[in-house]
C-alpha positions as CSV (number, residue, x, y, z in Angstrom):
1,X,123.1,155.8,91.1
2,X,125.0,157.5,94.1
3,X,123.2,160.0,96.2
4,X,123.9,163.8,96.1
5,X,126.5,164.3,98.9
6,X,124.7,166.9,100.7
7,X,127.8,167.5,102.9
8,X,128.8,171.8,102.9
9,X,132.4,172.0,102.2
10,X,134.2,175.4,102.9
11,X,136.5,176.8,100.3
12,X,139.1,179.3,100.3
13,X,139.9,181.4,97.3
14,X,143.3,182.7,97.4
15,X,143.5,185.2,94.0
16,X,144.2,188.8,93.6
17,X,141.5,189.7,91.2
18,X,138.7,191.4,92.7
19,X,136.2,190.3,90.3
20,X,137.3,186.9,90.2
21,X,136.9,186.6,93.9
22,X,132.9,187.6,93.4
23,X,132.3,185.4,90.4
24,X,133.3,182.4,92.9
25,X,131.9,183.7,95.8
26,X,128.9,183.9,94.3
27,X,128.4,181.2,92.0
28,X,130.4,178.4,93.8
29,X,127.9,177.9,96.5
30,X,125.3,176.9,94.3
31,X,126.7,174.6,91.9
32,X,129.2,172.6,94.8
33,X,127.2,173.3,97.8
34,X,130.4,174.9,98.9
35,X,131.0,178.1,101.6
36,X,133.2,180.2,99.8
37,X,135.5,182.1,102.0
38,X,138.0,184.7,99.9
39,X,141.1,186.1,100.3
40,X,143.0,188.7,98.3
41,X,146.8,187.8,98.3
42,X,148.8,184.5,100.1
43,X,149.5,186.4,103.6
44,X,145.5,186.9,103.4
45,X,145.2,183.5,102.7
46,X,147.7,181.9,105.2
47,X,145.5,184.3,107.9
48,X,142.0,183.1,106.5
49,X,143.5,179.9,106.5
50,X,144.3,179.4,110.3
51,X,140.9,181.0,111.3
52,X,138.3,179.0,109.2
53,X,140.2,175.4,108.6
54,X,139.0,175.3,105.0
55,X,138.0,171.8,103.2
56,X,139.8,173.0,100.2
57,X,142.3,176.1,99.0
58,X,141.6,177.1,95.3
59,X,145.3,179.4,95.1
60,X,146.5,182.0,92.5
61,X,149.9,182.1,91.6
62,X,151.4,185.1,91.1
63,X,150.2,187.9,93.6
64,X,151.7,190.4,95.5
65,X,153.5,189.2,98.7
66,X,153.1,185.8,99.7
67,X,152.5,184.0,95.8
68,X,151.0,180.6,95.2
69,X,153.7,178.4,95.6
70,X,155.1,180.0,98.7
71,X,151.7,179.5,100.5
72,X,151.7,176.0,99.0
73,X,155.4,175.6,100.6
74,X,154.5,177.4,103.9
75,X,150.9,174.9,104.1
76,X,152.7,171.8,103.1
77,X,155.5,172.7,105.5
78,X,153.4,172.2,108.5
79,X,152.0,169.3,109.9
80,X,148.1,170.9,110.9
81,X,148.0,171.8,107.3
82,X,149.8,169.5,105.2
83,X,147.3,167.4,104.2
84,X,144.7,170.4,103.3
85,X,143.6,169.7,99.5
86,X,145.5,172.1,97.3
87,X,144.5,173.6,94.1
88,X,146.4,176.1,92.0
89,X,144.3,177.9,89.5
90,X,146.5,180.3,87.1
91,X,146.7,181.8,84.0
92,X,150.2,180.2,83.8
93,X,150.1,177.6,81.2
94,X,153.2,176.7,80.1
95,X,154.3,172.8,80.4
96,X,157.2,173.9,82.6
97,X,154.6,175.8,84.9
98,X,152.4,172.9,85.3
99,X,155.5,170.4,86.3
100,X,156.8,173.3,88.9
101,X,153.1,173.9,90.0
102,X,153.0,170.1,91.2
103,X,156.4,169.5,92.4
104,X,155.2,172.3,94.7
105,X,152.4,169.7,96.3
106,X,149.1,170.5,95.2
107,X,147.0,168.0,94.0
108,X,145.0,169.7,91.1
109,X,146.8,172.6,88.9
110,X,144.1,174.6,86.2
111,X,144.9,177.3,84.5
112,X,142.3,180.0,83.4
113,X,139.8,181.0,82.3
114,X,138.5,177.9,84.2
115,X,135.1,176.5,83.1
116,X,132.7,176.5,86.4
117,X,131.9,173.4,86.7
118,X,135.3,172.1,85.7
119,X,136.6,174.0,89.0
120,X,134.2,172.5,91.0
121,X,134.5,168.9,89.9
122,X,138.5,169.7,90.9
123,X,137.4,170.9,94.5
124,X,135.3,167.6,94.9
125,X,138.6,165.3,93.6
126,X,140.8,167.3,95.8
127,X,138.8,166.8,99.2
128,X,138.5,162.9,98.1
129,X,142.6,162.2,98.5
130,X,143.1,160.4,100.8
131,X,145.7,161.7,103.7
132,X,147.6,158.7,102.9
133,X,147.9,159.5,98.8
134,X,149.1,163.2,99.6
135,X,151.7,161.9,102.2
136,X,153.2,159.2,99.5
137,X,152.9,161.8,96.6
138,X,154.8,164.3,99.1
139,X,157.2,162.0,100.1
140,X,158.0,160.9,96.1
141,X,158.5,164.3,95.1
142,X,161.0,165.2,97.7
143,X,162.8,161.4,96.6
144,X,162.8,163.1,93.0
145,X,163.9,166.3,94.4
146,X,167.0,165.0,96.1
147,X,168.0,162.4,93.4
148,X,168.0,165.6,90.9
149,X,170.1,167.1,93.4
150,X,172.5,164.6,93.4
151,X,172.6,164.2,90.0
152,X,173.7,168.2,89.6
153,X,177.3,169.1,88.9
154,X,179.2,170.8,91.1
């Protein structure tokens, strides 16, 4: 049996429900051994991102402002944080959301209501990728991106 990794990782919550943000705040610590940092929208989350250097970003989708996948663009887009495990949590859920969620680059996408401990296995997986398997995943999803693009009729 593997011992308990008693590494603390810090996680940012990006999500624009109040009470959401407390239910994580409070009850993520205990059962990942995580510091839970939240934010309230993606500019939030971009700022909280640059100040703290999470582990992990567990990311809402729609939200005023700044929404999921234009924080996901804006952290993949830069080399300090391209390699920061992603995760989108959403109440999104059709197929078509899931497929745009990951062409976006994050590693994980849930959808709500998320069971606890299924959220924090996801946040363990996440910090495990290696910065070589994000780069190849990142680099085959903007091969499929162009080859759709020249496959599109002008």
């Amino acid at each position: 049996m593997e011992p308990p990794n008693e590494e603390v990782y810090t996680v940012l919550i990006v999500d624009d429900n109040p009470d959401l943000l407390k239910l994580f705040a409070f009850g993520l610590p205990d059962m990942g051994n995580f510091r839970v940092v939240t934010a309230e929208d993606g500019i939030d989350g971009l700022t909280k991102f640059y100040e703290i250097q999470p582990d992990c970003i567990v990311i809402d989708v729609v939200m005023p402002g700044l929404n999921g996948y234009q924080l996901v663009r804006a952290l993949r887009g830069d080399p300090d944080t391209a390699n920061t495990p992603l995760i989108i949590l959403t109440a999104m859920v059709q197929s078509r959301d899931r497929t745009t969620g990951m062409a976006s680059g994050v590693d994980i996408y849930l959808t709500k209501p998320v069971i606890p401990s299924e959220l924090v296995a996801a946040i363990h997986k996440a910090i495990r990728v290696g910065k070589e398997e994000r780069r190849r995943r990142m680099e085959q999803l903007a091969r499929d991106a162009a080859q759709e693009m020249d496959s599109q009729p002008f």
